[in-house]
Each structure stands twice: as C-alpha cells, then as structure tokens.
C-alpha positions as CSV (number, residue, x, y, z in Angstrom):
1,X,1.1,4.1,32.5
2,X,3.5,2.0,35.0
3,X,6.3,-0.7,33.3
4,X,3.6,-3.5,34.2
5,X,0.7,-1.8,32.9
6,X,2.7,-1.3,29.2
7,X,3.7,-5.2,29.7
8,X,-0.2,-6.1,30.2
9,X,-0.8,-3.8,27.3
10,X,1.7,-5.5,25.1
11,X,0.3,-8.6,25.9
12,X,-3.0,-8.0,25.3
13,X,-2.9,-5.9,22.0
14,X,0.0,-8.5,20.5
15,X,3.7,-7.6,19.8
16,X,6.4,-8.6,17.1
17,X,9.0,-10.6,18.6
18,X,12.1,-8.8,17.7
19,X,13.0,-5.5,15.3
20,X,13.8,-8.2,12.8
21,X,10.3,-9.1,12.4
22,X,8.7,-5.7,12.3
23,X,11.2,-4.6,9.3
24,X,10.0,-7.8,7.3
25,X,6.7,-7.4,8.6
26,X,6.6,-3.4,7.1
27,X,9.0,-3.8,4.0
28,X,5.9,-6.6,3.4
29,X,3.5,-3.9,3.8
30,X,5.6,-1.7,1.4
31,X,6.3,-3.8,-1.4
32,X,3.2,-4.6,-2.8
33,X,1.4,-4.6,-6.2
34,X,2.4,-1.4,-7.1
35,X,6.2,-2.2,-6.5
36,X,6.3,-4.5,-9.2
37,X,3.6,-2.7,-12.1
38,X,3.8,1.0,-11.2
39,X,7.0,2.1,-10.8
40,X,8.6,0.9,-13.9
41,X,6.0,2.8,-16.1
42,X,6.0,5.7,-13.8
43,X,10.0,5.6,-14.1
44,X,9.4,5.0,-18.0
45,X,7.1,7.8,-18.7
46,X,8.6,10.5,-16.4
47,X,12.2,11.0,-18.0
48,X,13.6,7.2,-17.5
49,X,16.9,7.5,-16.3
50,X,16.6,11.0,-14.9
51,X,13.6,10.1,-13.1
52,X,16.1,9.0,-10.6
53,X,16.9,12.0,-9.5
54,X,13.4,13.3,-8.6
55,X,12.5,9.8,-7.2
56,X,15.6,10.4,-5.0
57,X,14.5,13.5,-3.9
58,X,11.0,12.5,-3.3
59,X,12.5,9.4,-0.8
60,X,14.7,12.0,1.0
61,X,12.5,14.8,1.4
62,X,9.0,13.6,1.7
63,X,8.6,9.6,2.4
64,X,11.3,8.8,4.9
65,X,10.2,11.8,6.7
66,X,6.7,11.0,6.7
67,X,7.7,7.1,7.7
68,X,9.3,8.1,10.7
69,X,6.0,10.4,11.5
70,X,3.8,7.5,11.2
71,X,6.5,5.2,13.5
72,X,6.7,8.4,15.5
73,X,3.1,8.8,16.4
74,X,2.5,4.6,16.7
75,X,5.2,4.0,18.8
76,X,5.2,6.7,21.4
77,X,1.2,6.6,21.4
78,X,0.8,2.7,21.6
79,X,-2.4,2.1,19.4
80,X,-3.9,1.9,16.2
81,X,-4.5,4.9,14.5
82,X,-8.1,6.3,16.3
83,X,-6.3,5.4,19.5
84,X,-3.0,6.9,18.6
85,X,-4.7,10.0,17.4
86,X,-7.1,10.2,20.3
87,X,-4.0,9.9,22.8
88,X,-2.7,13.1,21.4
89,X,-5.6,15.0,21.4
90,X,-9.3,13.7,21.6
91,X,-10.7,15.7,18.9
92,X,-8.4,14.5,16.4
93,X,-9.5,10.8,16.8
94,X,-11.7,10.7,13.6
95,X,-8.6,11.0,11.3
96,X,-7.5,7.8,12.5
97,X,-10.9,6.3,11.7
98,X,-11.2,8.1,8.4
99,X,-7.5,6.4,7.7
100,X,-9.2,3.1,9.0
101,X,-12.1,3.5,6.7
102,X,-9.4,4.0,3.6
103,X,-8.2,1.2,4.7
104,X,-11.6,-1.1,4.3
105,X,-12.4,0.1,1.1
106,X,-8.7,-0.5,-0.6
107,X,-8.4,-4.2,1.4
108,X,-12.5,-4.8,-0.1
109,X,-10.7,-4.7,-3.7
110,X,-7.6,-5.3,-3.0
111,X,-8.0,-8.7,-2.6
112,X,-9.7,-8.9,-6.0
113,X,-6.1,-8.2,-7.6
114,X,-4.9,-10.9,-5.7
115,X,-7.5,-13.4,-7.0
116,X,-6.5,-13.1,-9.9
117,X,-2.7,-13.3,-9.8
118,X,-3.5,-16.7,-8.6
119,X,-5.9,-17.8,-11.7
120,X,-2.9,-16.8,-13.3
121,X,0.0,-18.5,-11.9
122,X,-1.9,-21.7,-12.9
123,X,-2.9,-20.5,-16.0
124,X,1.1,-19.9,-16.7
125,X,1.7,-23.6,-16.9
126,X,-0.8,-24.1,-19.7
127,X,-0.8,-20.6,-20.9
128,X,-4.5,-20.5,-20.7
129,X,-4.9,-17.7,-22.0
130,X,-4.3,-18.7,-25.6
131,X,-3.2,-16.1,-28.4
132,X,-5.1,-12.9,-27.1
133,X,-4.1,-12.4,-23.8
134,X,-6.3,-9.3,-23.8
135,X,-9.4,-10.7,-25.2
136,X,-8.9,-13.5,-22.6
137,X,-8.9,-11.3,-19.5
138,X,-11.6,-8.9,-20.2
139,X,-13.5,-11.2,-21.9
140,X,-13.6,-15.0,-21.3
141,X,-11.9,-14.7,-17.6
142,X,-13.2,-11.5,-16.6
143,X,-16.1,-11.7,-18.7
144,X,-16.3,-7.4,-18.6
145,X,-20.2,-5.9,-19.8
146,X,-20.4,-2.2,-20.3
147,X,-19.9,0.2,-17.4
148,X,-22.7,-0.2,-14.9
149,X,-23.3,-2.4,-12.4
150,X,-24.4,-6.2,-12.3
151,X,-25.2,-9.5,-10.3
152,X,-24.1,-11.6,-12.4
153,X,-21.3,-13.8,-11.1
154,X,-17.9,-14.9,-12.0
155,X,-17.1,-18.3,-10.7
156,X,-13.9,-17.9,-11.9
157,X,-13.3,-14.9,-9.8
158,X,-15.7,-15.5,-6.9
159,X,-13.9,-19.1,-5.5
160,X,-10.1,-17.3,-5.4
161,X,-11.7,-14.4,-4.0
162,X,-13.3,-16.6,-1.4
163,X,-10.4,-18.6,-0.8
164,X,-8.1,-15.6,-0.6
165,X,-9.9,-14.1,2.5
166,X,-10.3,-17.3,4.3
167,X,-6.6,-17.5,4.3
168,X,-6.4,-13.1,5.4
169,X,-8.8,-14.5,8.0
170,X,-6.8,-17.5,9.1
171,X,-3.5,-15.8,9.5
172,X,-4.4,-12.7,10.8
173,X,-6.6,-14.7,13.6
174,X,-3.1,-15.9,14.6
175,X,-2.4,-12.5,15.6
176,X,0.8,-10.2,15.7
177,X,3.7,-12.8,15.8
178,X,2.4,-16.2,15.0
179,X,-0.2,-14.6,11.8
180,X,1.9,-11.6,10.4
181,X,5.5,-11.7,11.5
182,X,5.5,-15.2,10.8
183,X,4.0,-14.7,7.5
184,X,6.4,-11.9,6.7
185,X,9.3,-14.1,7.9
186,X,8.3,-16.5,5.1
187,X,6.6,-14.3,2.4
188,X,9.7,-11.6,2.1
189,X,12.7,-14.2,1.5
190,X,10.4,-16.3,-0.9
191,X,9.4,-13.1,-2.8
192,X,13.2,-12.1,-3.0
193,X,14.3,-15.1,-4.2
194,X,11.4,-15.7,-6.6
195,X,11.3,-12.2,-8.3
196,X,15.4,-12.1,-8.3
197,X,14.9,-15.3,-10.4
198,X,12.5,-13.8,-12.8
199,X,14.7,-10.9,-13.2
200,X,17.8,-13.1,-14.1
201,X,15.8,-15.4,-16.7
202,X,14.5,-11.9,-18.1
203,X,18.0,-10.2,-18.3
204,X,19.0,-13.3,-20.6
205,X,15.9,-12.8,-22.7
206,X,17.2,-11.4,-26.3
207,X,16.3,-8.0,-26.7
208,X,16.8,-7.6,-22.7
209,X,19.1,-4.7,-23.2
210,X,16.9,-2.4,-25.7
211,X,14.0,-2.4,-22.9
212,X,16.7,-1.7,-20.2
213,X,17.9,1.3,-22.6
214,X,14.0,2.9,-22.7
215,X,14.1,2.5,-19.1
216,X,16.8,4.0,-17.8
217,X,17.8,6.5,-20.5
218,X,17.9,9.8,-19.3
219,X,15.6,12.3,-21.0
220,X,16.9,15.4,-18.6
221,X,14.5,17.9,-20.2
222,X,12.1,15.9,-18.0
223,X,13.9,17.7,-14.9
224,X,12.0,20.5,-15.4
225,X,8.6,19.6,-16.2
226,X,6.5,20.0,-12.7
227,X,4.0,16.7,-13.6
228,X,7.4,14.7,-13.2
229,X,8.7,16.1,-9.8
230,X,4.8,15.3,-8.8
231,X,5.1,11.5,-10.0
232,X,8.2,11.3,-8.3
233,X,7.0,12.6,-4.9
234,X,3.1,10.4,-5.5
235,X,4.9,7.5,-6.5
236,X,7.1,7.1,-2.9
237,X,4.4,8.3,-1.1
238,X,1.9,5.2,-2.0
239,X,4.5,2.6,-2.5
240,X,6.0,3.2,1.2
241,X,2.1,2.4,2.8
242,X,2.6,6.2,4.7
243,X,0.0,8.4,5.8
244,X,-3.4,6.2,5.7
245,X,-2.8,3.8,9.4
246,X,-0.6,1.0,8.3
247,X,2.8,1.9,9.8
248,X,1.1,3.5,12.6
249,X,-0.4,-0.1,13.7
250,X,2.7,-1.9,12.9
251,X,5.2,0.3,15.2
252,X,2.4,0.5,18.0
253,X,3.3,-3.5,18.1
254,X,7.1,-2.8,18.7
255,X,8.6,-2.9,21.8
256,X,9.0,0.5,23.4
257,X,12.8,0.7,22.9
258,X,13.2,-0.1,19.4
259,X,15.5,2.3,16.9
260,X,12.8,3.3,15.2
261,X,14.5,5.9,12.7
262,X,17.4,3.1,11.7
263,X,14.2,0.8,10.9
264,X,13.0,3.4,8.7
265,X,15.7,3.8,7.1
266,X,16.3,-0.2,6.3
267,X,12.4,0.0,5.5
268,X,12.7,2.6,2.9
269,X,15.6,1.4,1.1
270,X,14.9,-1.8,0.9
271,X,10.8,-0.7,-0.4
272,X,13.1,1.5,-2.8
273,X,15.5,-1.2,-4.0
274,X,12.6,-3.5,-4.8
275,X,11.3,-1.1,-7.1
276,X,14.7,-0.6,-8.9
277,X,14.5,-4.7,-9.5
278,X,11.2,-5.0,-10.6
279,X,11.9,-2.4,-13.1
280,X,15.0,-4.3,-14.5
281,X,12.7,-7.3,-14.8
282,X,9.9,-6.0,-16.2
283,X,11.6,-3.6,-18.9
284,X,14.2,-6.7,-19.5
285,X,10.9,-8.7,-20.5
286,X,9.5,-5.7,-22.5
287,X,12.5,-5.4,-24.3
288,X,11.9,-8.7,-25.8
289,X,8.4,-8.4,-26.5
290,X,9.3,-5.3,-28.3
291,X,12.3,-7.5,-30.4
292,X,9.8,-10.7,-31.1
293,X,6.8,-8.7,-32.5
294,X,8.8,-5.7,-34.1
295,X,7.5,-3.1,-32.0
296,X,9.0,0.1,-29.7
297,X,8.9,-0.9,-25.9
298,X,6.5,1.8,-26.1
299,X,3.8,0.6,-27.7
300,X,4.1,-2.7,-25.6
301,X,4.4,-1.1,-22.6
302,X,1.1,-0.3,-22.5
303,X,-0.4,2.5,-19.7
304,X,1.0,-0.2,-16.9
305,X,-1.3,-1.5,-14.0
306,X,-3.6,-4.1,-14.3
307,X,-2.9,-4.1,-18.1
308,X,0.7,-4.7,-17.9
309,X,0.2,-7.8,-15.7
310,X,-2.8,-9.6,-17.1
311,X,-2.1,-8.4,-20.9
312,X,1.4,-7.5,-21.4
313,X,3.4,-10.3,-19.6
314,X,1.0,-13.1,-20.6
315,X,1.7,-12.2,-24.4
316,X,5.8,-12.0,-23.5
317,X,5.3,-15.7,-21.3
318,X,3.5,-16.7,-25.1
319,X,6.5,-16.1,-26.8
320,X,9.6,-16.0,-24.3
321,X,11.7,-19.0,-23.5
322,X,11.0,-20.7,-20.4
323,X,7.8,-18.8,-20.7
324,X,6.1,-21.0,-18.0
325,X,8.5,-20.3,-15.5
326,X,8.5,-16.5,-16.2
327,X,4.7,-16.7,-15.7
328,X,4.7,-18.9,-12.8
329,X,8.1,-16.5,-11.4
330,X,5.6,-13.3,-12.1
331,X,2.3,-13.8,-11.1
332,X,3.8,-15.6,-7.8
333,X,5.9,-12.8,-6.9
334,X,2.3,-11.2,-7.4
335,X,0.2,-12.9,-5.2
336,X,4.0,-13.1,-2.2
337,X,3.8,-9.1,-2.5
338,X,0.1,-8.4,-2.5
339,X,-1.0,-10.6,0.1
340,X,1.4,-9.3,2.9
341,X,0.1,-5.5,1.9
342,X,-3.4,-7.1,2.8
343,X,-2.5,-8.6,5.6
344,X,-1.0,-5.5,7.0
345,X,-3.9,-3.0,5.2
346,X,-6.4,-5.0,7.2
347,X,-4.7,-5.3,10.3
348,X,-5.4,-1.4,10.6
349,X,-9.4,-2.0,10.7
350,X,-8.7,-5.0,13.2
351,X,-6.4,-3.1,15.5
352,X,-8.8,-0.1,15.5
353,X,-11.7,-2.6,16.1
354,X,-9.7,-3.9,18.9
355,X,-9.3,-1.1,20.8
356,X,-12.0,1.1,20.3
357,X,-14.6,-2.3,21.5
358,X,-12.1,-4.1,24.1
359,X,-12.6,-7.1,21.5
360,X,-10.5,-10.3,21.6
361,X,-8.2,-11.1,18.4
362,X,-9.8,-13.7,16.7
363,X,-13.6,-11.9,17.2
364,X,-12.2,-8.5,16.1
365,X,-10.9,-10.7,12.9
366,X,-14.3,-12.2,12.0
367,X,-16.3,-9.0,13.2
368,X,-13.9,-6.8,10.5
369,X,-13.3,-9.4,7.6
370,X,-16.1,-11.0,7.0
371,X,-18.7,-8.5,5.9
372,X,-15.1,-6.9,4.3
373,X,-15.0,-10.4,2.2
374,X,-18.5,-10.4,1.6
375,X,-18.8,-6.9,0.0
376,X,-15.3,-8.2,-2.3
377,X,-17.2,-10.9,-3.4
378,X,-20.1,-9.2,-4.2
379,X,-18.9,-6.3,-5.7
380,X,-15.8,-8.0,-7.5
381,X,-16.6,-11.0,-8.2
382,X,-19.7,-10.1,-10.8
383,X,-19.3,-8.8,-14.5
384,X,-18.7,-5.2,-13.3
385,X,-16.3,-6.0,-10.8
386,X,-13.0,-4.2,-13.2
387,X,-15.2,-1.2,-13.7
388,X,-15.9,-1.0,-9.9
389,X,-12.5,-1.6,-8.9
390,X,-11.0,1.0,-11.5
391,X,-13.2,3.6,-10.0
392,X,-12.9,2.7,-6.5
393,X,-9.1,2.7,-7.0
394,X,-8.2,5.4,-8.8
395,X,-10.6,7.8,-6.4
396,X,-9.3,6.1,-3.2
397,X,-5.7,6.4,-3.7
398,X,-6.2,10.3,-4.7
399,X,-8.6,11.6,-2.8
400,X,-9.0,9.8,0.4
401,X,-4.9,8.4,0.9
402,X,-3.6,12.0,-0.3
403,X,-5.8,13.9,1.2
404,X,-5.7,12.4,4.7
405,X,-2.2,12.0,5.0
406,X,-1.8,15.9,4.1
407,X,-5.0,16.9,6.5
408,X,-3.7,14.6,9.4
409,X,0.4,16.0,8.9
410,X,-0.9,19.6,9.2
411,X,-3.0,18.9,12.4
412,X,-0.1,17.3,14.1
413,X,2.6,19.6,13.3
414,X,0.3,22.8,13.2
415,X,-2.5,21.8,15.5
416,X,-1.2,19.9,18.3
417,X,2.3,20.9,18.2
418,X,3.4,17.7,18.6
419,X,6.5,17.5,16.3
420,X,9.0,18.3,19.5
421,X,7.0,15.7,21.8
422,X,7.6,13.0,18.8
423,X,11.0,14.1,18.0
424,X,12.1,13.8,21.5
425,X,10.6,10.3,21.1
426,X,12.5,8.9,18.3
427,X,15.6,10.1,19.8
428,X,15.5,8.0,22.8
429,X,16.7,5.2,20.9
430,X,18.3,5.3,17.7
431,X,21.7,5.8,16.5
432,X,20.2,8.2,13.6
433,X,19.2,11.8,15.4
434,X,16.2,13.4,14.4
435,X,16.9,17.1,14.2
436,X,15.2,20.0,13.2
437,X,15.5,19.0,9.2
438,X,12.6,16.3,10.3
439,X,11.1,19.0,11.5
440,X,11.1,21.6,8.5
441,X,10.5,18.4,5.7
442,X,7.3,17.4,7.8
443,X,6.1,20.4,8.8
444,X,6.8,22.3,5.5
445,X,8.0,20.2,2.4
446,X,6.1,17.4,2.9
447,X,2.6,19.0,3.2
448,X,3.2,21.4,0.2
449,X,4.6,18.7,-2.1
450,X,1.8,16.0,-1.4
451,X,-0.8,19.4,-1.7
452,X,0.6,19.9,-4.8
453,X,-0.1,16.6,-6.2
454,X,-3.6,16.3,-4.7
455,X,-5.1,19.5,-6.2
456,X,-3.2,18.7,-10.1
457,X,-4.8,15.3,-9.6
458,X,-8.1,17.0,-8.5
459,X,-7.8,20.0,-11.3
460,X,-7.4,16.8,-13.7
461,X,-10.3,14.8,-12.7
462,X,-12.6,17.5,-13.2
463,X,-11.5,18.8,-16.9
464,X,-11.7,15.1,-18.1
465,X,-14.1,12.7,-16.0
466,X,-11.9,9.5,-15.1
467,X,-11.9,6.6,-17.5
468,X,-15.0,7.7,-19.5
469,X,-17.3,6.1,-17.2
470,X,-20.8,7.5,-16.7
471,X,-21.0,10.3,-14.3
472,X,-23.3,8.5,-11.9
473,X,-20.7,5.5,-11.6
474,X,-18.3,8.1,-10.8
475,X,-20.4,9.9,-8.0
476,X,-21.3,7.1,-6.4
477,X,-18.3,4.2,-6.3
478,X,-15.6,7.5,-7.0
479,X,-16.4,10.5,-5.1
480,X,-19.1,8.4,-2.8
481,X,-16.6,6.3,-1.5
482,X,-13.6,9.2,-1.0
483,X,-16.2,11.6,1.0
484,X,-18.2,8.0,3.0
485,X,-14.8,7.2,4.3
486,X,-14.2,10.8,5.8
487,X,-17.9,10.9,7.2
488,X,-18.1,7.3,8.0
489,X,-14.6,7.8,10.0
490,X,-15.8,11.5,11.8
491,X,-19.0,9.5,13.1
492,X,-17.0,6.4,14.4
493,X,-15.5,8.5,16.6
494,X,-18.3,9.9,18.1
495,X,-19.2,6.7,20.1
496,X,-17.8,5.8,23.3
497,X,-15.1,3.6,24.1
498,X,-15.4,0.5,25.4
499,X,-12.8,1.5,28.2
500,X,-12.4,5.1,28.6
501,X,-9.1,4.9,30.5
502,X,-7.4,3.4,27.4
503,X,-7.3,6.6,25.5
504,X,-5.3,8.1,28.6
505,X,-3.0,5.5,29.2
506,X,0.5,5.8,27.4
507,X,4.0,5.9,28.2
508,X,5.6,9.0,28.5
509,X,9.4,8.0,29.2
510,X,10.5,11.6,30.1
511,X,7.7,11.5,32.8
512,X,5.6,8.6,33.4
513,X,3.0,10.4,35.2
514,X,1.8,12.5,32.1
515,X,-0.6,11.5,29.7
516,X,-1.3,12.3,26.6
517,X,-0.2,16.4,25.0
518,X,-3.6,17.7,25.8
C-alpha cells in the first residue's frame, strides 16, 4: 500500500487526531465498571496489602505485554480485528470475529449496568431507595422473580436502557474523532475529577482509616496460595480491555508513526493507578459503614460487583455525611467510566462491520446497534434481566474473553510466527525498545498464566454449577453464549468481502511492496 493509498485509508476508516486522544480514548476503554467494584474486593480478599505484589507482577509480566500485542497487531495491520487477523494470515480471520462476537454479547448487557447507575444517581438526591437498599434493588427497582426467563417488563429499566443506546448510537455515528476521542476528551477529566472528589469526602468519613487498614494490610501467607497469583494475573487481564478486539480497533485508528509501546505504558499505569483510587474510596467508605452499624468491613463488604454498588454504597450514602453527594460522586463516576468502555466495546462490532461490508459510518452504526439495543432491552429490561445478565457475564468473561485471548496469542506467536514481524514494528517508533523479554512473556508467560486461570475457573464451574441457577439457564444463556460466539465468529468469516483487495493492502514500512506474512 502506497503513502496515498494509507491516507485514503485513514480517511475513510476514521483516525484520532493526535496520540493524546488515543491514550484518553483507551485509558476510557480500560477503566470501566470493574475499575471501580472489582479490584477493591479482589485486592481485599486476595492478601490486601500483599496483593500488590502479585498485582504488580501480573501488570509487568502478562498485561503490558499483551497490550502492546494487541497495539502491535492493530497498528501495523490497519483494521479491526477480522481484518487485522486476516492481513496476517487468512485462515486466522475467524478469531477476530469470534473477539467481535464477545464483544456484542458483553456491550448487549453491558449497557444494562449502565442503566442503572443512572436510576441511581437520581435516586442519590432523594435516597430513593429508602431503609433496605437491598430489598429496593432486587425487589421494588429490579422487581427480580425466580430464575427463569420472562416478558414481563421493567419500565424503570427499559426507558434508561433505551435512552442509553440512543446516546452509544449518537456518538459513535460521529465517528473516530468527533464521537469517541471527543467523548474521551470530556469523559476521562470529568471522571478524574469526580471520583478524586468522592475519594476525598470518603477519606474524611469517620472510620475511614479502619477500612483502609483491611485493605491494604498485608496478609503475606497469601504469597503463596496459587488462587491469589491467578486473581492477580485475571484481574489485569480484564480491567486493561486486552485480548478480545478493543485495543486492536483503537491503535488501527492511530497514525502509522505513533510510539505505540510509550502509549502503553501511560495506558497501563494510568488503568492501574485508577484501580489503586477507587480502592481508597471505596474501602474509606466501607470503613465507616463498618463503624456506624458495628460491624467488620467484612461482613459489609459484601462478595463486591453489582452488590457492592447497588446495596452496599446506597446503605453507607443512608448514613454518611454529605451522603447525597457521595451517591451522586459514585454512581456518576459509574455511568463516566462504563459508558466510554461501551463506546469503545461496540466500536469493535462497528469497525469489523465496516470493513468486512465496505459500509459507511453512520449505516454500520445503525446496522450493528440497533438489533444490539433491541436484544438489551428485551432481554434486560424484563423481570429476569439480573439472572440473565449474571449468567451471561460470569460465562462470557471466562470462557469466551480468556479463552480467545490465550487461543489467538498461541496462533500468533506459534502459528504465524509473527512476533519478530510485530516486534520490528513497535520498534520503528518508540523510545521504549521491544526486545526479546516481549518476546518470552508473550510467547511463554503470558499463555501459561492466563491457561492457568481458564482451566481453575473451568475445573470450578463444573464441581459447583454457577450461582445455583438451573442447569438449563446455564446451558443455554452460560455455555450457549461462550460456544455461539466462537461458531457464530468461524462462520462470519466464511463469507466474502466486500472488497477483496482490502485484506491485502497494508503497510509494510521495511518494504512497501509486501503484503501481509503469508
């Protein structure tokens, strides 16, 4: 591909203005939902304080590694992830559709989370909720029946969770620059300032200090307990948005001679320093909680998640000082984090959309979100809508996320060979050399870690069936939805594209007349 023709292609496919934008634009991505209710409890549960040291290892060793991969195979390849992947080798193309297909299913409830966050940042002014925070969500807002499935709706739900993908719609039909780096230009700062904020009127909370102490007290017999190495190493790999499409898409909008490994690097710290905040913030709040009702932070803790933002912190903003503006601080910082990981988690389906069918922006936006929105509201937004999610969730994140990212970093650096090709790539422009320890953590300590994990979580799953559901809940929204993605994403790429000459086209700046590494 000539100078012009990667100019035309820039044009056409969209570009973020400057490496500023695309750092905002993927911390955004990064620091989502999870950010701000998993880590702390993770962190909490897995030694405190000494967790650290894992967490540490798990950043160096495994997710800054597998970021620059993703930015690796992006930027040189120029595409979303079935392009990208096809560019390399064709064969391979269905693992960027089965990492699009992840993508659907997690945006479908993703958006559901988000729905609620905003419910309750309104209800934080009032404190709607009343005296049962718990008997409020599942019941009166939620309105939860037994496990099964049901159409029967939830206004309540159903309008936000409208309202939330018109808005997805709107910005992302801006495209690259005008819809999501300008949203990430916004969002990031806002959410910064807003969750600092929280964290400051938390640390003055009484009682701040005893939930700081159960956080980051060391318990260092936890160093040698494998379940807490695995945390460490599951916890960076889903809170960094690696191995499923995301930072794939986002470096294929970057200009061609971008430091890619130094924006990794500003990327995963910053993803990482977030964490570290919304743990002081959180545990600070816990802390009181535990002080007011005579508790251990343990027992107010909770298992985190859903239940540690719509239960725990609603009962806290009852009883805190200022407990409006912690709610409105909390659930705002919410809905800032979550909806630029939508943005970006639906941008992958868009992008592959895009290419694949030679589609325009704005009809590749409608021709992806809608029926996306529709099956969220219809699936969401009824009765059974927290059963479905739980399911959907918990399978999705283990056995579709884990295992493509492990399946798709063996076929690159064992199947194709391309490690040297993207290491070569990186180099061109960065002040941070990638050397043959990327090499040996991507090729070896990666893969073995992240298997690790996969197969405990798998070994789990089948001695205990998740959550107590029914089985056939579990086969069908569980297991049905980790194995459609994979089959779904092996038959996408059986069609044709659009325009065949796309899937040869890239830039190779060592000799522009190559193609792809066939």
């Amino acid at each position: 591909m000539s100078e012009s023709m990667a100019v035309e292609e820039e044009r056409r496919r969209g570009a973020f203005s400057s490496r500023r934008v695309f750092i905002l634009a993927a911390i955004g991505s990064a620091v989502g939902l999870g950010n701000i209710w998993r880590f702390p409890y993770v962190a909490y549960e897995n030694g405190g304080g000494a967790f650290v040291i894992p967490y540490l290892v798990a950043l160096l060793t495994a997710g800054l590694p597998f970021l620059l991969l993703d930015y690796s195979i992006g930027h040189k390849f120029r595409g979303s992830p079935p392009l990208s992947f096809a560019r390399m080798r064709r064969g391979a193309e269905g693992l960027g559709w089965w990492q699009v297909g992840i993508c659907a299913v997690i945006a479908i409830y993703y958006a559901a989370v988000l729905a609620w966050a905003v419910r309750y940042t309104f209800f934080s002014f009032t404190k709607a909720w009343g005296d049962t925070p718990a008997d409020f969500f599942i019941g009166e807002f939620l309105q939860v029946g037994d496990p099964g499935v049901t159409a029967d709706p939830v206004a309540g739900v159903m309008v936000p969770l409208v309202v939330m993908w018109a808005l997805v719609i709107g910005l992302l039909a801006l495209g690259v620059q005008k819809g999501i780096g300008a949203t990430a230009m916004v969002f990031i700062p806002v959410l910064v300032l807003s969750f600092g904020a929280l964290v400051v009127v938390s640390l003055f909370l009484p009682g701040a200090g005893s939930g700081l102490d159960a956080l980051f007290t060391p318990s260092w017999s936890a160093l040698a307990e494998p379940s807490v190495w695995a945390a460490a190493f599951g916890q960076i790999f889903f809170s960094l948005s690696i191995g499923f499409g995301i930072m794939i898409t986002y470096a294929s909008y970057v200009h061609r001679h971008t430091d890619m490994p130094g924006s990794g690097l500003v990327v995963g710290f910053s993803n990482s320093g977030f964490e570290l905040l919304a743990g002081i913030g959180v545990f600070a709040a816990l802390g009181f909680m535990a002080q007011d009702s005579g508790q251990a932070v343990s027992e107010v803790a909770g298992d985190g998640g859903v239940g540690l933002a719509f239960i725990a912190f609603p009962a806290i903003i009852n009883q805190a000082p200022a407990g409006a503006l912690i709610g409105v601080l909390f659930f705002a910082s919410l809905v800032l984090a979550g909806m630029t990981s939508l943005i970006s988690i639906t941008e992958v389906v868009i992008s592959a959309v895009r290419d694949k069918f030679e589609l325009g922006r704005v009809a590749a936006t409608l021709v992806v979100s809608l029926p996306m929105g529709l099956l969220s509201v219809l699936f969401l937004g009824t009765t059974s809508g927290l059963h479905v999610l739980d399911i959907v969730d918990h399978f999705i994140n283990q056995f579709g996320i884990l295992l493509v990212a492990v399946v798709s970093m063996v076929v690159v650096v064992w199947g194709l060979r391309a490690l040297p090709v993207l290491a070569a790539h990186l180099n061109d422009h960065t002040s941070v050399h990638i050397g043959l320890w990327w090499r040996a953590l991507v090729g070896v300590v990666t893969p073995v870690a992240l298997t690790y994990v996969l197969v405990d979580a798998f070994l789990t799953d089948l001695r205990t069936p998740y959550g107590g559901y029914p089985s056939w809940m579990l086969v069908t929204f569980g297991w049905g939805s980790a194995v459609a993605v994979l089959v779904i994403g092996f038959v996408l790429a059986r069609l044709g594209w659009r325009d065949p000459w796309a899937v040869e086209a890239i830039i190779d700046e060592h000799d522009p007349s190559e193609g792809a590494q066939r």
